[in-house]
C-alpha positions, -999 to 999 in steps of 0.1 A, spaced: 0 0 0 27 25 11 51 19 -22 16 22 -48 9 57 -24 43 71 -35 42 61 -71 11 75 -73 23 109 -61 56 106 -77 35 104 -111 17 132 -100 43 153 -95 57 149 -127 26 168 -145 29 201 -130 64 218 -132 68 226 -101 69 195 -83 61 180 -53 62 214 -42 33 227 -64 14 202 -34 24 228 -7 25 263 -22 10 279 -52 26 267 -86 57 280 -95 91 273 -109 112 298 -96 130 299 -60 108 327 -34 133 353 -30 141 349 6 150 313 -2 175 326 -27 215 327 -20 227 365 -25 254 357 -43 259 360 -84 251 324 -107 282 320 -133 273 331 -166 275 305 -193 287 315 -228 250 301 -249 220 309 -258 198 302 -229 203 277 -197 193 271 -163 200 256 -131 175 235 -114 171 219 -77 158 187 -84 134 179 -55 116 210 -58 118 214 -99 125 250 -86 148 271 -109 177 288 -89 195 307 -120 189 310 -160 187 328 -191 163 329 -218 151 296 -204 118 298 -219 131 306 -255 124 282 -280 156 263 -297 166 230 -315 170 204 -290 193 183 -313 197 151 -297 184 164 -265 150 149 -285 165 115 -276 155 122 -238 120 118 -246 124 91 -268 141 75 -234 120 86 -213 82 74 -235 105 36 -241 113 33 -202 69 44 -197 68 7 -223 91 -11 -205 74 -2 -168 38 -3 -189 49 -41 -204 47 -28 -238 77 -36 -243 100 -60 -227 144 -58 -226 145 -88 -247 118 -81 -275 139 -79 -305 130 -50 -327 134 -51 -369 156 -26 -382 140 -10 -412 158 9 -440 146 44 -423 163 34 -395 197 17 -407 198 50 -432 195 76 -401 224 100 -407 247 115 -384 256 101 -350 246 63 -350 252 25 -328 254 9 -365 223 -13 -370 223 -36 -401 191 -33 -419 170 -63 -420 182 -80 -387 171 -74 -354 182 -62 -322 170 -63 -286 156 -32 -271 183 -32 -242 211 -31 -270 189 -3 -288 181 19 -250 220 19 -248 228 25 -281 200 53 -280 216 67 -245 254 58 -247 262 62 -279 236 86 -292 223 68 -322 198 81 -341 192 47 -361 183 34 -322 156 64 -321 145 53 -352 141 15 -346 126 26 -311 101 51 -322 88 23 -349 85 -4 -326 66 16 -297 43 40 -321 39 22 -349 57 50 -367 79 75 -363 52 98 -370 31 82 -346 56 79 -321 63 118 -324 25 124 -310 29 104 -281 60 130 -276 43 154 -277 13 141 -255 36 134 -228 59 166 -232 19 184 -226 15 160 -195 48 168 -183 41 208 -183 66 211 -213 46 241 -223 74 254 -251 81 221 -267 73 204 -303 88 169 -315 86 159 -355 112 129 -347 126 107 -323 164 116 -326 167 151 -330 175 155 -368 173 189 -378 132 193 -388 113 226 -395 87 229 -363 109 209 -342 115 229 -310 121 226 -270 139 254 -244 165 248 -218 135 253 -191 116 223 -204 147 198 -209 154 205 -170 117 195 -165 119 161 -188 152 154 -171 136 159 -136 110 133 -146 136 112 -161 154 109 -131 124 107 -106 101 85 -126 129 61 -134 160 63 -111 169 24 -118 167 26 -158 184 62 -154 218 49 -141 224 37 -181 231 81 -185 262 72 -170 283 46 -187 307 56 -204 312 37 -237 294 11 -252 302 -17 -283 277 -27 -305 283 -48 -339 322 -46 -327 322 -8 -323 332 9 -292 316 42 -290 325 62 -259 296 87 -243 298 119 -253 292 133 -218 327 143 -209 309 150 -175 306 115 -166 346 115 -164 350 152 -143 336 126 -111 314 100 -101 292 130 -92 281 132 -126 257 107 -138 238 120 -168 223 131 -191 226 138 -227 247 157 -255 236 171 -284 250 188 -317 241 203 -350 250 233 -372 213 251 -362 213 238 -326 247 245 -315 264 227 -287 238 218 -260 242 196 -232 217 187 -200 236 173 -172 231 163 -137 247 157 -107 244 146 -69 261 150 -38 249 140 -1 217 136 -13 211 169 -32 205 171 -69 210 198 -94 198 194 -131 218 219 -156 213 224 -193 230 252 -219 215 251 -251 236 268 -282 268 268 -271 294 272 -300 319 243 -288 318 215 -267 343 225 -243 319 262 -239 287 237 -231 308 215 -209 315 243 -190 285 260 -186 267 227 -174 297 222 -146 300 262 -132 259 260 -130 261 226 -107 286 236 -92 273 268 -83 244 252 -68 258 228 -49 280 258 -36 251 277 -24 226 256 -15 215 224 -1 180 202 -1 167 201 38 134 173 35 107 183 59 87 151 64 103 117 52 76 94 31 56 77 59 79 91 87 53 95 118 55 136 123 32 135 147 9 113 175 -24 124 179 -53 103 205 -72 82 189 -111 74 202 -127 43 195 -94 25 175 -78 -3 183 -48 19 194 -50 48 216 -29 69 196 -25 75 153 4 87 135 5 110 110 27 125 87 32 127 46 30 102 23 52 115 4 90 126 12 89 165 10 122 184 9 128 220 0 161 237 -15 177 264 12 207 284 10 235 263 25 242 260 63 205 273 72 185 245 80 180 257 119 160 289 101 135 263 88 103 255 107 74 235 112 43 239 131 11 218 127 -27 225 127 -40 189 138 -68 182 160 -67 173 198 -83 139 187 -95 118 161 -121 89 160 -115 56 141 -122 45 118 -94 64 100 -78 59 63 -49 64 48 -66 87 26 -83 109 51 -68 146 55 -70 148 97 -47 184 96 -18 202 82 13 210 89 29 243 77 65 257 69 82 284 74 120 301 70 131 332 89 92 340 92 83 335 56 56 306 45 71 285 26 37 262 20 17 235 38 11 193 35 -14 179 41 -16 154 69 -28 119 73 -32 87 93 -1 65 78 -19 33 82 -57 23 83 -70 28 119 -103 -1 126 -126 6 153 -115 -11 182 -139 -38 204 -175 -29 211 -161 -20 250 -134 6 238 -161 20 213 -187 26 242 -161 35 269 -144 61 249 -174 76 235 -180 85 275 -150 102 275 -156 123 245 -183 137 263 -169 142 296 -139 155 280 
């Protein structure tokens, strides 16, 4: 019951933009002010980028983040993210083997090197897809999940719409230059969020570092994933229209930041950019979580249960992005009943718990019994409902 809670939240959370958050505050994307660090976010040489805390989905720095540009094969992060929904779904399995069609095997540019008119196993095509960048894989993938690459570009863009990927438009699967083909560094933060949230298992593949296919060793073009074991994702992408772009990701005791810099004008300029924004945040600011998923945050008396007392507390883990060392000016105080009466369930809201920092709301959860509280026997029921009227 708890795990099919969470995932039911988790998916939740991935439809607005602003995270779990959005389920304690108003919606929005950008860090309150007085949550801000005072000091200046590096500047990277590209178009437009942003910084993102990735518990939150709050954006701490950027720059013409809502501007639309050519993803390149920053496209390929959808097609990831739709063919690990198949794999979770049972669409799809690992060891299906997929038919390479001519479309595919002909796929210019960056490719794993499928033979046309064989087959190959969607694990071999997810890596070539995610290692080595292959737009043949996208190709092959996008057939064998929509039918078409056609049709598999609408269930792109359903999901970028489901996702709150409000300045995005896919024509393909990989990223090929295509008139009407458009995304922003804001929204490539928010598919990588849900990336790494939806998927964390199937995610670790962002971070191997070559991969051989039909005897060719390919290495990943992330030079990221090499700076330190930090680094774990996520994707490289290139052409004469798009630039240099690059959406990366790190983590360090247990806080996340998601960076991408679209239209750099070399690789070592988007490398950069990716590294002095993570960097940055994890200079500045750290992820304090306020309730733990299914921690007990508070005991309240229970009536006519089979216990005297119920827990409550989130069902979901809540965490919010403070400038670093300030954890002590966060607080918590809770509106919650002197009592409840069973029977309770898990999805009953009994009370609320708000937070603050230095005096400013930061936003409120909702409380609620973490487990199902019966009625207790017939004698508790008539001796406790003495008491409620006494007391």
């Amino acid at each position: 019951m708890k795990k099919l809670l969470f995932k039911r939240c988790v998916q939740v959370s991935l439809i607005c933009a602003s995270g779990l958050f959005a389920l304690l505050a108003e919606a929005q994307t950008t860090i309150p002010s007085f949550l801000s660090s005072n000091s200046v976010p590096p500047q990277p040489e590209a178009k437009s980028w942003v910084l993102m805390e990735n518990e939150t989905g709050w954006v701490l720095a950027a720059n013409n983040e809502h501007d639309k540009v050519d993803p390149a094969s920053l496209t390929k992060l959808m097609t990831a993210y739709l063919t690990f929904e198949a794999l979770e779904s049972g669409k799809i399995s690992a060891t299906d083997k997929v038919y390479i069609s001519e479309k595919a095997w002909k796929a210019p540019g960056s490719r794993m090197f499928l033979n046309v008119d064989t087959s190959a196993t969607i694990s071999e095509l997810i890596k070539g897809l995610i290692i080595q960048s292959g737009n043949d894989s996208a190709i092959a993938l996008a057939e064998q999940i929509g039918g078409s690459e056609s049709g598999f570009a609408n269930l792109m863009n359903d999901t970028a719409a489901q996702l709150g990927m409000l300045n995005t438009r896919y024509i393909n699967s990989s990223g090929l230059p295509a008139e009407g083909h458009y995304t922003t560094a804001f929204d490539t933060a928010l598919l990588s969020r849900a990336i790494i949230r939806a998927y964390p298992d199937l995610y670790a593949l962002f971070a191997v570092r070559e991969y051989t296919y039909n005897d060719i060793t390919q290495p990943n073009r992330n030079s990221l994933l090499w700076r330190d074991d930090s680094y774990d994702g996520l994707k490289t992408g290139h052409t004469k229209a798009a630039g240099y772009c690059l959406a990366g990701s790190a983590v360090r005791d247990g806080t996340r930041f998601i960076a991408t810099v679209m239209g750099a004008d070399s690789t070592k300029n988007r490398v950069r950019g990716v590294s002095a924004l993570i960097e940055y945040g994890f200079s500045q600011y750290e992820t304090a979580t306020v309730f733990g998923a299914f921690d007990p945050a508070q005991v309240v008396t229970l009536y006519k249960g089979e216990s005297p007392s119920a827990e409550v507390g989130s069902s979901q883990s809540i965490s919010v992005v403070i400038p670093k060392g300030q954890r002590a000016a966060m607080q918590i105080s809770y509106d919650l009943p002197d009592k409840l009466v069973a029977p309770l369930s898990v999805n009953d809201a009994v009370g609320q718990a708000h937070i603050s920092f230095k005096g400013n709301a930061v936003g409120q959860v909702e409380m609620r019994p973490l487990q199902e509280y019966e009625l207790g026997p017939i004698w508790v029921q008539l001796l406790d409902a003495v008491k409620m009227k006494l007391f």
